[in-house]
C-alpha positions as CSV (number, residue, x, y, z in Angstrom):
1,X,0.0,0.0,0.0
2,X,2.6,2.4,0.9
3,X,4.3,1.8,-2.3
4,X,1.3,2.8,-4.2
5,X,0.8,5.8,-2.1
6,X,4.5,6.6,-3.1
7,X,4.1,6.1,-6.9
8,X,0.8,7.9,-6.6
9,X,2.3,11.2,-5.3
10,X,5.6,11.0,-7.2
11,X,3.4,10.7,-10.4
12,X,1.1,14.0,-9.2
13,X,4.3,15.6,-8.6
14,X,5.9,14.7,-12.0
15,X,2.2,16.1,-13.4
16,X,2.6,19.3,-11.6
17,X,6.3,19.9,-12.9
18,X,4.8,19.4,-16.4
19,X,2.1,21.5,-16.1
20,X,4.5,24.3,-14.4
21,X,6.8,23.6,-17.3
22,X,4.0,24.4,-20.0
23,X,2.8,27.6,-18.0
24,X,6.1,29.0,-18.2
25,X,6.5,27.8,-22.0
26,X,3.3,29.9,-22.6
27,X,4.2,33.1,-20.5
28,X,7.4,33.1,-23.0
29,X,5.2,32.5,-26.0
30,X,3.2,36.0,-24.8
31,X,6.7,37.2,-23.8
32,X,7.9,36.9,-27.4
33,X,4.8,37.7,-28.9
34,X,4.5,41.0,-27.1
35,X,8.2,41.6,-28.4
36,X,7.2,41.3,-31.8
37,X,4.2,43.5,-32.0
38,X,6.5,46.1,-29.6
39,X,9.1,46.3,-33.0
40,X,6.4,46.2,-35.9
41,X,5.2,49.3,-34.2
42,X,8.1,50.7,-33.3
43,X,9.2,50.3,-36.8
44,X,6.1,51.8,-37.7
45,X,6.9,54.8,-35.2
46,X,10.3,55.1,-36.6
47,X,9.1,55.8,-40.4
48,X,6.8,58.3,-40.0
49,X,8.9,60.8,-39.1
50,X,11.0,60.2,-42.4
51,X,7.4,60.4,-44.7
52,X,6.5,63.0,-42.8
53,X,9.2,65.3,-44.3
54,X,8.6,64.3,-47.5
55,X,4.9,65.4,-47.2
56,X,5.7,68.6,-45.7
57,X,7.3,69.9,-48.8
58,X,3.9,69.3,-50.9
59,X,1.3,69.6,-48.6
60,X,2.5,72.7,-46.5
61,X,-1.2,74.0,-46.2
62,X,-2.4,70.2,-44.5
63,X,-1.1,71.4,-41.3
64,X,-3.8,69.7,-39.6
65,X,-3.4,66.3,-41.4
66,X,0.2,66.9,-40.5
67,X,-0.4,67.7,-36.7
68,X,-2.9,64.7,-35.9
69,X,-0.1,62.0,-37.4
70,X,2.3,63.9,-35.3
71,X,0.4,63.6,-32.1
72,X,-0.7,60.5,-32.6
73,X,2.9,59.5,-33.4
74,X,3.9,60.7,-29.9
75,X,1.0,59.2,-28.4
76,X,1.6,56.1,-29.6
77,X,5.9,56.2,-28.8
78,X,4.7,56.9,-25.3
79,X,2.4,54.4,-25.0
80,X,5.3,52.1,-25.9
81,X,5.9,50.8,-22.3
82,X,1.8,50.1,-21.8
83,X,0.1,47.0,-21.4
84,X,-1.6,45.9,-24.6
85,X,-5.3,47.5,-23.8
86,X,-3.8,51.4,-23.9
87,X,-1.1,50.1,-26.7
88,X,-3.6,49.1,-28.9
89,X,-6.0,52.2,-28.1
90,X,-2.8,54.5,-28.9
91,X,-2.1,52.6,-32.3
92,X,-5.5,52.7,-33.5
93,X,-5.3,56.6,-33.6
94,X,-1.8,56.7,-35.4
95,X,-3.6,53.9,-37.8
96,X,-6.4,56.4,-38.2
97,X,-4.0,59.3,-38.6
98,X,-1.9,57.6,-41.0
99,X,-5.1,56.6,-43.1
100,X,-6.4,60.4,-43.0
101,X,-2.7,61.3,-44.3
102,X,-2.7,58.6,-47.2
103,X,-6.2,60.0,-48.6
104,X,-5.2,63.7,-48.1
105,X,-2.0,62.8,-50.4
106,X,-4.3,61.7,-53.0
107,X,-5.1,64.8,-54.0
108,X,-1.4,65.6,-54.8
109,X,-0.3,64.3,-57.8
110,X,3.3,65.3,-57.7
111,X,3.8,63.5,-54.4
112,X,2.0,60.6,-55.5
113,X,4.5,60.2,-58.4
114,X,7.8,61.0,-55.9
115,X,10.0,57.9,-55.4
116,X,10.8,58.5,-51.6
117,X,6.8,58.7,-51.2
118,X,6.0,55.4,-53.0
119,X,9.0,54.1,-50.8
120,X,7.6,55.1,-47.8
121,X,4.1,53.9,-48.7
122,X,5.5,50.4,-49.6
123,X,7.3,50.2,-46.4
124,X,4.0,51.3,-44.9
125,X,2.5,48.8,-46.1
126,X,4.7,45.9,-45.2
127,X,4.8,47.0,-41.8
128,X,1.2,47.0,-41.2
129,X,1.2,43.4,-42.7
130,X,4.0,42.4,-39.9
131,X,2.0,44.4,-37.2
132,X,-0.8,42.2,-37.9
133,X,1.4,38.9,-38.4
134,X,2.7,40.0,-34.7
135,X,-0.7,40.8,-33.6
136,X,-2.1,37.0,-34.5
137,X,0.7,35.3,-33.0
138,X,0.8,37.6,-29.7
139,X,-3.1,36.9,-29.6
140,X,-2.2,33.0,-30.5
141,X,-0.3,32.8,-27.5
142,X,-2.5,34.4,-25.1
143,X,-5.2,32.3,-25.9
144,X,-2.7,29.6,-25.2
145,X,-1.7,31.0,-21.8
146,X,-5.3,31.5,-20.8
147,X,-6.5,28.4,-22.2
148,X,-4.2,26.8,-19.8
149,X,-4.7,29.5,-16.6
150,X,-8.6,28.5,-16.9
151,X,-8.6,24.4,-17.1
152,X,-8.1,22.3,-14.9
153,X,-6.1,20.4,-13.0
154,X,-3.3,23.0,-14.9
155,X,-5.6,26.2,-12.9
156,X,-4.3,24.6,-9.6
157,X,-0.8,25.0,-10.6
158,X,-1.0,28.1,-12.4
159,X,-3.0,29.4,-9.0
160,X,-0.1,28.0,-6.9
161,X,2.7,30.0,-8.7
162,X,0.6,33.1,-9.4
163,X,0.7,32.6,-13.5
164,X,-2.3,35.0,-14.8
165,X,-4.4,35.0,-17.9
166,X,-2.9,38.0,-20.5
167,X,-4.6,40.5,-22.1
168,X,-5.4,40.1,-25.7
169,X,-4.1,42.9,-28.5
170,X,-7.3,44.0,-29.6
171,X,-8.6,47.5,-31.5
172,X,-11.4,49.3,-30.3
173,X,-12.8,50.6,-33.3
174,X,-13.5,48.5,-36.6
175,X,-12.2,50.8,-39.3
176,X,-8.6,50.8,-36.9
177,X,-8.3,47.2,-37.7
178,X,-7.5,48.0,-41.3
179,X,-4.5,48.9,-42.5
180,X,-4.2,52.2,-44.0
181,X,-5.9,52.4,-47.7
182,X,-2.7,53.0,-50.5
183,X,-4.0,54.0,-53.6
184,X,-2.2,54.9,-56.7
């Protein structure tokens, strides 16, 4: 009997270690996922500046086209060390800013037709297809990590050792879940 007893907590214990294992594996999943939204948008954050100058020089008279990308630019860069709830808020508006600056350039043909422009709208646009590449994964391995938090006998464990459910990387608005609109 006692041996059974013995086999029977040695084999709950050996459970537990697994399940502790696997809650850690996830919190790094989130940890990496996090990381890789965090340089999508800070890539983002780091281009705008750049297109910005080259817009200034045809659209002088959009100052408040300008202005709102430029706020919402600081905004977001400030945001940067949030959790993903007030990240995602902040991002949505430079999304939306960005968007409003795109349509406004539209109506300039010159710029439409500058190199650095197109360059800068290509780049755009392959960083707003990363940002949402990021954004699945992160949200991939949340729903992981809180999959696991929530069941059982892993909620025990997790419980024990204090592992919480994350927060998902969502948009508030619909039309922020699009990437900005580039038209030629």
């Amino acid at each position: 009997m006692e041996w059974v007893i013995l086999v029977l907590a040695v084999a709950v214990i050996g459970y537990a270690i697994v399940i502790y294992n696997s809650l850690v594996k996830n919190r790094q999943m989130v940890q990496e996922g996090w990381s890789g939204i965090d340089v999508q948008l800070k890539r983002r954050t780091d281009l705008i500046p750049n297109m910005m100058e080259t817009v200034k020089g045809y659209m002088g008279h959009e100052r408040e086209t300008l202005e709102a990308v430029v706020q919402a630019r600081a905004a977001a860069t400030s945001a940067a060390a949030s959790g993903p709830e007030a990240r995602a808020k902040a991002e949505g508006e430079l999304s939306s800013a960005l968007g409003r600056l795109l349509a406004v350039a539209e109506a300039y043909p010159d710029l439409k037709a500058n190199t650095t422009f197109l360059e800068f709208q290509q780049t755009l646009r392959t960083t707003e297809d990363e940002i949402q590449m990021a954004r699945r994964y992160y949200n991939g391995a949340v729903r992981d990590m809180n999959i696991q938090v929530d069941s059982f006998p892993s909620n025990i464990v997790a419980n024990a050792f204090r592992f919480t459910k994350a927060q998902y990387f969502e948009l508030d608005n619909e039309a922020e879940r699009q990437a900005p609109t580039v038209k030629f």
